[in-house]
C-alpha positions, -999 to +999 in steps of 0.1 A: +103+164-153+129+145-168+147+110-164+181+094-159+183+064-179+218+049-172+222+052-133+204+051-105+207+079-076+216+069-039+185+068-019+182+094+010+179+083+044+143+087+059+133+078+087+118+046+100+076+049+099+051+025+117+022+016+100-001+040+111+022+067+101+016+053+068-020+053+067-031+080+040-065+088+052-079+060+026-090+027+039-065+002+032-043+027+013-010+031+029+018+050+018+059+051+025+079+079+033+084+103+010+116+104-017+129+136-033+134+129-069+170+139-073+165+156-104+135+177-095+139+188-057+103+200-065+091+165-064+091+132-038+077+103-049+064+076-029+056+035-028+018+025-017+007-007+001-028-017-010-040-038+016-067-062+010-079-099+017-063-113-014-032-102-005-013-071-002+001-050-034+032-029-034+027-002-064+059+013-080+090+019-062+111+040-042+143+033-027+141+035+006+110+012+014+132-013+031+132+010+057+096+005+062+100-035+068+083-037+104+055-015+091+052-034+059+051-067+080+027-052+105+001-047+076+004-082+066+034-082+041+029-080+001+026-105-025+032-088-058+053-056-068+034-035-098+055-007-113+037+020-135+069+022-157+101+013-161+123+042-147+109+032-111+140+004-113+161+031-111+152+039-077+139+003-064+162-026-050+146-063-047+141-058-010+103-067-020+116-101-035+143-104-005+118-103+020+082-114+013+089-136-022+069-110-044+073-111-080+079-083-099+051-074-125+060-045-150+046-038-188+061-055-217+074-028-234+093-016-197+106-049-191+139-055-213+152-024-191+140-030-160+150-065-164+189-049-165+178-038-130+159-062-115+143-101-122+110-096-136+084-118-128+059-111-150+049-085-175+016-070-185+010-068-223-031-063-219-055-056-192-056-075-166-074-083-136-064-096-099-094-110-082-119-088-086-108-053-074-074-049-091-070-039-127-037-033-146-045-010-178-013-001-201-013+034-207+019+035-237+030+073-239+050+080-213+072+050-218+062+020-240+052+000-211+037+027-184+006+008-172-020+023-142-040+007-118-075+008-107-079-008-074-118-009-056-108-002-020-146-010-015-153+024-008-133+044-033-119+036-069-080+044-067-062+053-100-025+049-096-007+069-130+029+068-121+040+103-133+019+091-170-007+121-146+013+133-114+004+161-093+029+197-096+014+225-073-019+204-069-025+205-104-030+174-127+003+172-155+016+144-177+053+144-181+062+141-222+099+134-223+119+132-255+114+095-256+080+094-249+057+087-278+032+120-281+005+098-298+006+069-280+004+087-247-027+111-261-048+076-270-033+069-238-051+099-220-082+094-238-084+060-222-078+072-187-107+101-196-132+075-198-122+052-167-144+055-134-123+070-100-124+091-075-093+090-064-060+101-080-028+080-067+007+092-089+043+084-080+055+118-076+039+151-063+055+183-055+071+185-023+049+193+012+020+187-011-011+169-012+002+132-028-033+121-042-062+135-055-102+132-047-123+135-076-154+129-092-165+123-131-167+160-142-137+172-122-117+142-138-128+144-170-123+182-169-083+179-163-076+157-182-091+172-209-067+203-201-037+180-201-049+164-234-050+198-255-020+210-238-001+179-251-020+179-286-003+213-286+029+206-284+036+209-251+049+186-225+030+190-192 
């Protein structure tokens, strides 16, 4: 995987969903249609709704969720926009802001560039919790501000990685660019090792694949483990 950093690609057409064509199988998880990622036709990435009583999220960004609206609106709109990294602006417009007043909420060391893109409305520098089922973690390594999310559904604990962990063939791989900061993003992975989910949630997956992950402790720890002494290795996935 690599990353445009200077201009963002047009958005494909999709068509329009409803929201139970959204559902994912996971209470309270929906997700959008899915993207390609114009410079890996091996990968689509997609926009979740996390609906819950105090209030909706919107996690990272894709760029043709306005064509969602109704279905977005029939769950109950959102109230804040997270993004995992920065090189989701790329792809995301402020329909989110346009249409339901939600800020933007990125991590610091993201926001200078997204903020090129888009008004930022707040920016995460440490962990952070929303009530008491949403937690923002800042995972540096793949960017300087890439950040997950551990939201309690109630019945499952969803991990949302951005592409910091994304799935390629089903199979859990980081993505180490040449800007990406190898030591930052293996403390990084040691810090997701020891977090409690069962449920894996990334921005992109490959193509007519599954787009999240069930899990347990050992299966968890076990991958990312592999990813861990891949990248300690020298290698990039």
């Amino acid at each position: 995987m690599t990353k445009p950093e200077d201009a963002a690609p047009d958005a494909p057409a999709t068509e329009m969903q409803s929201a139970e064509s959204m559902a994912t199988g996971v209470e309270g998880l929906f997700a959008s249609a899915p993207e390609p990622l114009p410079f890996d036709d091996k990968l689509e990435i997609r926009t979740f709704v996390l609906r819950r009583p105090g209030g909706n999220l919107l996690v990272y960004g894709t760029g043709t969720l306005n064509r969602d609206a109704e279905a977005i609106r029939a769950l109950g709109g959102i109230s804040r926009q997270y993004l995992n990294h920065g090189h989701e602006a790329l792809f995301a417009d402020d329909w989110p802001a346009r249409a339901f007043g939600a800020p933007l909420i990125v991590g610091e060391g993201d926001a200078p560039g997204v903020a090129r893109r888009r008004e930022v409305g707040h920016t995460i520098s440490e962990r952070q919790l929303l009530d008491s089922d949403f937690e923002a973690i800042p995972i540096p390594g793949h960017t300087p501000g890439a950040t997950a999310f551990l939201w309690d559904t109630g019945g499952r604990r969803a991990l949302f990685t951005g592409d910091s962990i994304y799935l390629r063939d089903g199979e859990w791989v980081a993505a180490v660019l040449e800007s990406s900061d190898r030591v930052s993003y293996l403390e990084s992975l040691n810090l997701i090792k020891a977090l409690e989910f069962d449920l894996l949630v990334p921005w992109a997956a490959s193509a007519g694949g599954p787009y999240y992950a069930a899990t347990d402790a050992t299966d968890a720890r076990r991958r990312i483990g592999g990813i861990i002494e891949r990248v300690r290795a020298g290698g990039n996935h």
